[in-house]
VMD Tcl script that draws the C-alpha trace (Angstrom):
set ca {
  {25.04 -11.22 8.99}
  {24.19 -14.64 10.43}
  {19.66 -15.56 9.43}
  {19.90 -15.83 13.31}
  {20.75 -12.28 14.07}
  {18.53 -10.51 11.85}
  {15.43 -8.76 13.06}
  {13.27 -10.21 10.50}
  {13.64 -12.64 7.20}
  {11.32 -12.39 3.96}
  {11.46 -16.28 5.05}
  {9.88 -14.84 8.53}
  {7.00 -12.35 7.21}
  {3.22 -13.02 8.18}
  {0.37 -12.33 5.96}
  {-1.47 -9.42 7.21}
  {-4.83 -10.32 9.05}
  {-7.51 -8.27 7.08}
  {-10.55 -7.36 9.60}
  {-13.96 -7.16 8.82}
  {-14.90 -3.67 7.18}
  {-11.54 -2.54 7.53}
  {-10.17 0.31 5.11}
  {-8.49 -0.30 2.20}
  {-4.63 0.91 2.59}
  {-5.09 2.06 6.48}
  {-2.22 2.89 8.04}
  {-1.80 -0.26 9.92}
  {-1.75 -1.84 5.77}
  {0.74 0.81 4.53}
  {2.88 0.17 7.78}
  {2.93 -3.76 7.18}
  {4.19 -3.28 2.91}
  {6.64 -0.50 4.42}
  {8.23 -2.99 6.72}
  {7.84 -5.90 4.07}
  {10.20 -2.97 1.66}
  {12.23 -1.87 4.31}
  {13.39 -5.58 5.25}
  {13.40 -6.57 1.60}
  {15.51 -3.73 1.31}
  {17.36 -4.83 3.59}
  {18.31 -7.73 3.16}
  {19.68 -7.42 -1.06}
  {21.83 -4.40 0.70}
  {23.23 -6.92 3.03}
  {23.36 -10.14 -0.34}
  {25.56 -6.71 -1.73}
  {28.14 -6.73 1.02}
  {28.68 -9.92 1.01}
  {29.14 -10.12 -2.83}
  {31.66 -7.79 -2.84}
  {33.40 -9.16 -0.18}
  {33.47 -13.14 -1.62}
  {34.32 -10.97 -4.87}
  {37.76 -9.21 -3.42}
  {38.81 -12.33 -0.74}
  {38.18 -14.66 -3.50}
  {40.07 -13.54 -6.19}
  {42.69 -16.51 -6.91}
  {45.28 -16.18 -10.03}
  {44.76 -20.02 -10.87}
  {47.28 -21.43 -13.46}
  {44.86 -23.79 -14.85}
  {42.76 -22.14 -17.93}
  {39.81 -23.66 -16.76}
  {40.48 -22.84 -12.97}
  {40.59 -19.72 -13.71}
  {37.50 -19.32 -16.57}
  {35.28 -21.36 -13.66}
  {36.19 -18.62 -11.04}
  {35.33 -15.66 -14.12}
  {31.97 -17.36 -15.23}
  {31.19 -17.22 -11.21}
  {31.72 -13.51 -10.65}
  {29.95 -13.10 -14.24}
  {27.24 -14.33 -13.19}
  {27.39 -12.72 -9.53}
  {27.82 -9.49 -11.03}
  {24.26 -10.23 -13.24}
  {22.44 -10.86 -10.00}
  {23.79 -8.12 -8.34}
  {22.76 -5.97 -11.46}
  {19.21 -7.14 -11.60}
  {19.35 -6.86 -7.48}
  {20.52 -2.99 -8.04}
  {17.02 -2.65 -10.43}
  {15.53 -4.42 -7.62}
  {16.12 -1.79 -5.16}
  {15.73 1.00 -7.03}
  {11.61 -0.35 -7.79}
  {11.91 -0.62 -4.26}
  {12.99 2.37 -2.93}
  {10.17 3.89 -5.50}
  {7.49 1.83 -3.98}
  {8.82 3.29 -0.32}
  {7.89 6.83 -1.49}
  {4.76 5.87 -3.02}
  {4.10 4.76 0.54}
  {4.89 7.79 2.18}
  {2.93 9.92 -0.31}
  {-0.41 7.86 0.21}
  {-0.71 6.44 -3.28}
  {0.51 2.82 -2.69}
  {-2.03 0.04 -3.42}
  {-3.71 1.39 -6.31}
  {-3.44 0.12 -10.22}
  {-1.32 2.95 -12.40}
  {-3.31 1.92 -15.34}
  {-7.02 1.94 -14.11}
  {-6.78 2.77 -10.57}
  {-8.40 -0.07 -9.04}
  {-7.48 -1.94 -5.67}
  {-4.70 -4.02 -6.71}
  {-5.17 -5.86 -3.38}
  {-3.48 -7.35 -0.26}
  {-2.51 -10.67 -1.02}
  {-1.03 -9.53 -4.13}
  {1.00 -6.66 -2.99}
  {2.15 -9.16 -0.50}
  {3.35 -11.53 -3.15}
  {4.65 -8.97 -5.59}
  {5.12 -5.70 -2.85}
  {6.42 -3.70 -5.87}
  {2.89 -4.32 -7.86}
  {1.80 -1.18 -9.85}
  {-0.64 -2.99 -11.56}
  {-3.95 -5.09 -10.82}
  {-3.40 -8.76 -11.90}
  {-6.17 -7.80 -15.01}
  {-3.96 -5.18 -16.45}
  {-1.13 -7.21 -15.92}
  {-2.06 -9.56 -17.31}
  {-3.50 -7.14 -20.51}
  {0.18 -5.91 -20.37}
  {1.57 -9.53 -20.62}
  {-0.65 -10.41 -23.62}
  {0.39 -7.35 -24.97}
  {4.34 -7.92 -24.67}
  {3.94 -11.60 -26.18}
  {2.10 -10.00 -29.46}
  {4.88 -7.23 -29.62}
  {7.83 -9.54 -29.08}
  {8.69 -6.66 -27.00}
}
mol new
graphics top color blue
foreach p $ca { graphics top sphere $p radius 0.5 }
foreach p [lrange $ca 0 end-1] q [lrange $ca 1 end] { graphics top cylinder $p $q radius 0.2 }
display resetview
């Protein structure tokens, strides 16, 4: 679908204007990170089409080796996006139903605020940036 039809773009989302004294995750909050998932959503579902599409229009049965190992390497690494996309939307549908059961916006490890502006830049957060950041230093000791 042409960026000119769609409803909304990522490219198109506004930061959400936080009032004085206003609630923590209000509805008008949970509404705004549902429509950032839902268009998110969106939008890889729509990157999917179109990958399989390119993927069964495209196929050519080139004569040249290399022709043909350029076109492979291509839908290799298509396929890889499309894989890590899939993982993508799964975190995303997730988030959705945290949504709709109340619990978004909170840290899983200590239950603190993980915030506005970085749900907005991460919308699939589970953690605050401390215990992400814990979790990171963590990893890099592990090798994990």
């Amino acid at each position: 679908m042409p960026q000119d039809k769609k409803e909304f773009a990522l490219s198109d989302f506004k930061p959400y204007q936080l009032a004085e004294g206003e609630e923590y995750m209000n509805d008008a909050q949970l509404e705004h990170f549902k429509k950032i998932l839902s268009n998110w959503k969106q939008e890889l579902m729509e990157e999917v089409d179109r990958t399989k599409e390119h993927m069964q229009t495209e196929v050519n049965n080139y004569a040249d080796p290399n022709d043909r190992a350029s076109q492979e390497e291509e839908f290799s690494l298509e396929l890889r996006t499309r894989d890590r996309e899939r993982k993508l939307l799964k975190k995303i549908s997730k988030t959705i139903d945290i949504i709709d059961k109340g619990d978004y916006g909170y840290c899983d490890a200590c239950g603190v605020e993980i915030g506005i502006r970085r749900l907005e830049a991460r919308p699939t957060a589970d953690l605050c940036i401390d215990c992400k950041t814990l979790a990171e230093i963590k990893e890099r000791q592990l090798g994990v």
